[in-house]
MMTF fields as JSON, N, C-alpha, C and O atoms, coordinates in Angstrom:
{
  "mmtfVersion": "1.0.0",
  "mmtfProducer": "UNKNOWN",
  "numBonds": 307,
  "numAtoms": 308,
  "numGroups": 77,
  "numChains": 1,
  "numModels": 1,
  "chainsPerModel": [1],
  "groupsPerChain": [77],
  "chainIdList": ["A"],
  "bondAtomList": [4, 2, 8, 6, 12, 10, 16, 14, 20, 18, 24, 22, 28, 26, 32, 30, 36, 34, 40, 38, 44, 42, 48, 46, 52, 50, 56, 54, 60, 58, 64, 62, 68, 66, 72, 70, 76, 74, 80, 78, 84, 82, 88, 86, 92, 90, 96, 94, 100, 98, 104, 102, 108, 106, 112, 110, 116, 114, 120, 118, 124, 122, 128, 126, 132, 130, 136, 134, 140, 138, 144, 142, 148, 146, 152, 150, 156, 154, 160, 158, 164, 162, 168, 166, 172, 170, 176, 174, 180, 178, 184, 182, 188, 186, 192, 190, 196, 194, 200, 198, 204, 202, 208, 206, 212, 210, 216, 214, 220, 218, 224, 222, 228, 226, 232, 230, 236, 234, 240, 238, 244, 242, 248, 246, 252, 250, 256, 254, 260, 258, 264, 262, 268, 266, 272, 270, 276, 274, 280, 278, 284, 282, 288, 286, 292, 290, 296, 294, 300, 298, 304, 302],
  "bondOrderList": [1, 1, 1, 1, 1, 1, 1, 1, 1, 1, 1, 1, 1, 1, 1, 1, 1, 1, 1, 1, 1, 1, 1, 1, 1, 1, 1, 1, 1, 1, 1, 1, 1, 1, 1, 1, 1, 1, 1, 1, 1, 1, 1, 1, 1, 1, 1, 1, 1, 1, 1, 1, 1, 1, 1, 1, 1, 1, 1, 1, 1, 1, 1, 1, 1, 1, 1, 1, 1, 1, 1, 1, 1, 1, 1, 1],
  "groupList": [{"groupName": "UNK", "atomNameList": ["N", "CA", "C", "O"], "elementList": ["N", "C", "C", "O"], "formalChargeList": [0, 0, 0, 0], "bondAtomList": [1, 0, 2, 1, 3, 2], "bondOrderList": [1, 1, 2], "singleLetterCode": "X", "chemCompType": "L-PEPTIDE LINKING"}],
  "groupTypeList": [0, 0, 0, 0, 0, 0, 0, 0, 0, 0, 0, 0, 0, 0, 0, 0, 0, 0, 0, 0, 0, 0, 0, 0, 0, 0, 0, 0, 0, 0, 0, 0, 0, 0, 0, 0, 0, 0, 0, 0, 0, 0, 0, 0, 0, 0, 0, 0, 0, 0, 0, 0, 0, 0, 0, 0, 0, 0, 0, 0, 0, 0, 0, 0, 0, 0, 0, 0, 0, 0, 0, 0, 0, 0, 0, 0, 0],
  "groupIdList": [1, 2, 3, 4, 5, 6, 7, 8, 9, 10, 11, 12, 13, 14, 15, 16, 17, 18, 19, 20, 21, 22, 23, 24, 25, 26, 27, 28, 29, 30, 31, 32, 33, 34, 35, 36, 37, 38, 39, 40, 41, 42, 43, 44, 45, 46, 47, 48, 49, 50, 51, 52, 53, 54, 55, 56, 57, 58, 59, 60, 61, 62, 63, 64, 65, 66, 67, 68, 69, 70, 71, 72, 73, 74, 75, 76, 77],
  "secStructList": [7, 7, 1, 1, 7, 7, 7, 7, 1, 7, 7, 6, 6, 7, 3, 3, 3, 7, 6, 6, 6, 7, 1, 3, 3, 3, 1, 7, 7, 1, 7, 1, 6, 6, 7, 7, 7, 7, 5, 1, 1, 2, 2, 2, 2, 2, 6, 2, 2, 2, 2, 2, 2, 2, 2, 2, 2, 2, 1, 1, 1, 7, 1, 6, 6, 1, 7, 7, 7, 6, 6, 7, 1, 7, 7, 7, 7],
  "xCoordList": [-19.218, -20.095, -20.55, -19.75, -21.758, -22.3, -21.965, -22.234, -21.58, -21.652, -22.711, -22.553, -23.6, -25.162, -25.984, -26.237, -26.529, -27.513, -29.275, -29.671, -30.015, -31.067, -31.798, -31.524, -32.835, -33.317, -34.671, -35.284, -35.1, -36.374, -37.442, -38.595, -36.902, -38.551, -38.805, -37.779, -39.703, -39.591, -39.434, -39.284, -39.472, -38.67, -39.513, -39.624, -40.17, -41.511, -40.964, -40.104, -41.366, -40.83, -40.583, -41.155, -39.656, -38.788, -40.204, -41.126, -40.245, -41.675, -40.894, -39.665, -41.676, -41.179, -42.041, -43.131, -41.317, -42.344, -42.388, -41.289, -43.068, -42.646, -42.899, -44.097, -42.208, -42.079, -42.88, -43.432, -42.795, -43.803, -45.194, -46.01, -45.569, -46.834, -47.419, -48.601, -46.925, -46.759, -47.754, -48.872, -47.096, -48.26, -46.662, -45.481, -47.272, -46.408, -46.583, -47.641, -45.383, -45.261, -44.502, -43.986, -44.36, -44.047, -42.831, -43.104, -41.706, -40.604, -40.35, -41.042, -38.947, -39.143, -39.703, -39.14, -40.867, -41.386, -41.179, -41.953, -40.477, -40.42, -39.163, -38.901, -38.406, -36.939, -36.642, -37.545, -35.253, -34.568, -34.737, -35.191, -34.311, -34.306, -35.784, -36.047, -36.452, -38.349, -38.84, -40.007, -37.971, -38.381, -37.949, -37.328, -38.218, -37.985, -37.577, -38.06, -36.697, -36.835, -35.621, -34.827, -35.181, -36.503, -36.93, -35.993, -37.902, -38.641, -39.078, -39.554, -38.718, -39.258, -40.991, -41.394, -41.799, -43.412, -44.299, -43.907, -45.019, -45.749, -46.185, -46.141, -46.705, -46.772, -45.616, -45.758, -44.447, -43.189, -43.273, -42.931, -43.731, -43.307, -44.576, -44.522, -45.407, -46.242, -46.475, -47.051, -45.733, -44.82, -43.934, -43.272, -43.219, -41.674, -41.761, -40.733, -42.194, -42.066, -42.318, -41.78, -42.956, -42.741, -41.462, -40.955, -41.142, -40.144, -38.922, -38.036, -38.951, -38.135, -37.745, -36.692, -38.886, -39.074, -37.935, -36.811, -39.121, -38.041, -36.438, -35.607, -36.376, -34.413, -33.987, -33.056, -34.636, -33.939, -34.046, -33.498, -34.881, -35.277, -33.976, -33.643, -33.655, -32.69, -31.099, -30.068, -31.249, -30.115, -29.82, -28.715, -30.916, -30.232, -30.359, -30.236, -30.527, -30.157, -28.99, -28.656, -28.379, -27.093, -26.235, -26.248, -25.613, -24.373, -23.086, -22.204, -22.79, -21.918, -21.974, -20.98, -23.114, -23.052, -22.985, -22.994, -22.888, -22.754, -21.817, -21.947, -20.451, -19.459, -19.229, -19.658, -18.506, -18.23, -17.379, -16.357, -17.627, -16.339, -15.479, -15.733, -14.068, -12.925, -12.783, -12.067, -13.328, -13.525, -13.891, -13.277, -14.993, -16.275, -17.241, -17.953, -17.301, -18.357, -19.796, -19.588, -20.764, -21.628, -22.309, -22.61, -22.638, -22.563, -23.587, -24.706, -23.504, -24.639, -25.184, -25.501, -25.269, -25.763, -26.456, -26.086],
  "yCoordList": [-54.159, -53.745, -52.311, -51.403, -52.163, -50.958, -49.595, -49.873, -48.673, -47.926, -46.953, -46.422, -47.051, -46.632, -47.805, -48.34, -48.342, -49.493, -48.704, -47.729, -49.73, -48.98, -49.575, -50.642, -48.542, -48.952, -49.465, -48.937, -50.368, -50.992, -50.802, -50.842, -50.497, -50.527, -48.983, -48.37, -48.407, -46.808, -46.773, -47.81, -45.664, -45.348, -44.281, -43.167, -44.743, -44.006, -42.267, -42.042, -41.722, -40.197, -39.61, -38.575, -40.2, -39.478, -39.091, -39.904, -38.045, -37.614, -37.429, -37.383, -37.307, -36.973, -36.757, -37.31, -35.546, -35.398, -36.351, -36.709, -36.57, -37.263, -36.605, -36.617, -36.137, -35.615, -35.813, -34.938, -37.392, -37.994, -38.102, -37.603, -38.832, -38.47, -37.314, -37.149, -36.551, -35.491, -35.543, -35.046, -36.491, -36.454, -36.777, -36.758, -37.046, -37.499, -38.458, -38.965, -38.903, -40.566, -40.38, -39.272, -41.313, -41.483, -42.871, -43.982, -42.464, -43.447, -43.073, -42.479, -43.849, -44.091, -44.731, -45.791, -44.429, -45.479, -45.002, -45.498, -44.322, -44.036, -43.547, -42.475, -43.849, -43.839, -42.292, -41.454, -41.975, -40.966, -39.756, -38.653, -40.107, -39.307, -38.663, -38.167, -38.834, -38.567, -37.966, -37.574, -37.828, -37.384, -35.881, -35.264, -35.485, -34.593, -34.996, -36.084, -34.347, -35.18, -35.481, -35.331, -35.863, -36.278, -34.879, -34.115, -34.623, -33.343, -34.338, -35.473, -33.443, -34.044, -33.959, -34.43, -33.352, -33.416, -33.943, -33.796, -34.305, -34.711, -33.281, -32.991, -32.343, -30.54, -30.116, -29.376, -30.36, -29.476, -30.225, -29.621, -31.582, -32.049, -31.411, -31.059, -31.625, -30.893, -29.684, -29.417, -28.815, -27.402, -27.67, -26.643, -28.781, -28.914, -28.076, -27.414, -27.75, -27.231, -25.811, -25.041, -25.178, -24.09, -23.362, -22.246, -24.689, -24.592, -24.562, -23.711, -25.504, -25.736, -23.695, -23.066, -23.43, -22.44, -21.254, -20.797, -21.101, -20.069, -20.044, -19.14, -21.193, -21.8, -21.325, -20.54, -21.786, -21.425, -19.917, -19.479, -19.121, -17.626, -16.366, -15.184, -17.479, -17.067, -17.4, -16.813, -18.544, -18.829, -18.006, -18.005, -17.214, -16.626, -15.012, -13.895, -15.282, -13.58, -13.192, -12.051, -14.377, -14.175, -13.736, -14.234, -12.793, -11.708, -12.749, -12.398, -14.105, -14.627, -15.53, -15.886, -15.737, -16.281, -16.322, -17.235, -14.429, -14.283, -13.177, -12.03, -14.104, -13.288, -12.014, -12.254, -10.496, -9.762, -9.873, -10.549, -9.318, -9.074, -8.542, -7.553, -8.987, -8.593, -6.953, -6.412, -6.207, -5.108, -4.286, -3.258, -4.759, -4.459, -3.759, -2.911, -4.08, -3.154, -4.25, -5.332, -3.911, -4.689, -5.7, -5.298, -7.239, -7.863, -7.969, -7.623, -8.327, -7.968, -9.599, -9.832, -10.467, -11.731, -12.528, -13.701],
  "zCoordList": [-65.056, -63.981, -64.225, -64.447, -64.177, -64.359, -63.026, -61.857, -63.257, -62.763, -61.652, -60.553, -62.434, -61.906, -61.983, -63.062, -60.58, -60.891, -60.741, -60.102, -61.707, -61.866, -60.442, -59.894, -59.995, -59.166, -59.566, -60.494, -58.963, -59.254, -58.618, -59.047, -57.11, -56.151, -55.889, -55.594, -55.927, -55.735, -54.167, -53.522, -53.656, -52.512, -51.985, -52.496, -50.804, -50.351, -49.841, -48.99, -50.25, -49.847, -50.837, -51.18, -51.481, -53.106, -54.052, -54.126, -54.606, -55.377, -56.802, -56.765, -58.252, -59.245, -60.169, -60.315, -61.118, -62.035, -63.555, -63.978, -63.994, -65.156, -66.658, -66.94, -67.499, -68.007, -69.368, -70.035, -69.652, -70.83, -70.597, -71.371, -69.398, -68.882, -68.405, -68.711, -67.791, -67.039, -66.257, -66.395, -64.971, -63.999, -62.903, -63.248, -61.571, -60.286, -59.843, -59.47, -59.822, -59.638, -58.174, -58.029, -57.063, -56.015, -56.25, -56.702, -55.867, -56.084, -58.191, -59.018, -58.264, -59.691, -60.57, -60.844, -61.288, -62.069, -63.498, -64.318, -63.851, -65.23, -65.743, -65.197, -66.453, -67.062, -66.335, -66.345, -65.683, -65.3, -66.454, -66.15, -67.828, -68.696, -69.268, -70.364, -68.322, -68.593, -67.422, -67.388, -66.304, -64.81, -64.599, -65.464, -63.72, -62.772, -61.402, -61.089, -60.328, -59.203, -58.891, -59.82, -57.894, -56.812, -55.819, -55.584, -55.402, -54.779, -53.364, -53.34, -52.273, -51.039, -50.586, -49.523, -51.483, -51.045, -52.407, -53.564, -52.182, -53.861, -54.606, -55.801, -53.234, -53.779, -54.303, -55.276, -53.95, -54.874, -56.215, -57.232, -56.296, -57.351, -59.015, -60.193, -58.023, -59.014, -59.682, -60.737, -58.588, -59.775, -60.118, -60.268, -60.471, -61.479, -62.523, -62.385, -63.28, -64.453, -64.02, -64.815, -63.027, -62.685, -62.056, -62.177, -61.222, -61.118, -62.083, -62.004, -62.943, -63.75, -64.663, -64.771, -65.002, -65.425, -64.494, -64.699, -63.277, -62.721, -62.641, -62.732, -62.467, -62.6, -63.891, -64.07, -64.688, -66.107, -66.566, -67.578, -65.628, -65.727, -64.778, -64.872, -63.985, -63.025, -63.615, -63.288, -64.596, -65.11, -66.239, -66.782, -66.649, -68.082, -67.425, -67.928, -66.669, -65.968, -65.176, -64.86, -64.883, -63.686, -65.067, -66.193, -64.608, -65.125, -65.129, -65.913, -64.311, -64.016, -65.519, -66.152, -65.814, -66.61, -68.199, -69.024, -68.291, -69.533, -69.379, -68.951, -70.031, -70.197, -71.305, -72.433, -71.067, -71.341, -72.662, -72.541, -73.926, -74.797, -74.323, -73.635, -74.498, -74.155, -74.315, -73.472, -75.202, -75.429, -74.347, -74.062, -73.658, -72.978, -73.66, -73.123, -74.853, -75.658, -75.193, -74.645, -75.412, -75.428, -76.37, -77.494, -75.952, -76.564, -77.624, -77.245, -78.76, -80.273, -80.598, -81.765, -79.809, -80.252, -80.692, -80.753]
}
């Protein structure tokens, strides 16, 4: 028995971006591993990648996330 069942009928509300096409699809119509999503307006979904962007801009800036040499010298990477 599968763990995750795929869903088949899209699901009116759920918005997504699609990553191969790159357009917005309403419900799932295109493999998980090709999406974005799910975004609650068809407008959020259509900045995904802007979004996507800022997240990953915020992720390589948090201090939490880049640990210190034991030294504390600064890191040369």
């Amino acid at each position: 028995m599968a763990l995750f069942k795929k869903r088949t009928v899209a699901k009116a509300g759920e918005w997504y971006y699609c990553l191969q096409h790159q357009k917005v699809e309403e419900g799932p119509e295109c493999p998980a591993k090709d999406r974005f999503g799910p975004y609650t307006t068809r407008a959020e979904a259509e900045h995904a990648m802007e979004i996507a962007r800022e997240r990953n801009l915020q992720w390589e800036n948090d201090p939490k996330w880049h640990d210190a040499p034991a030294d504390g010298s600064p890191d040369e990477g």
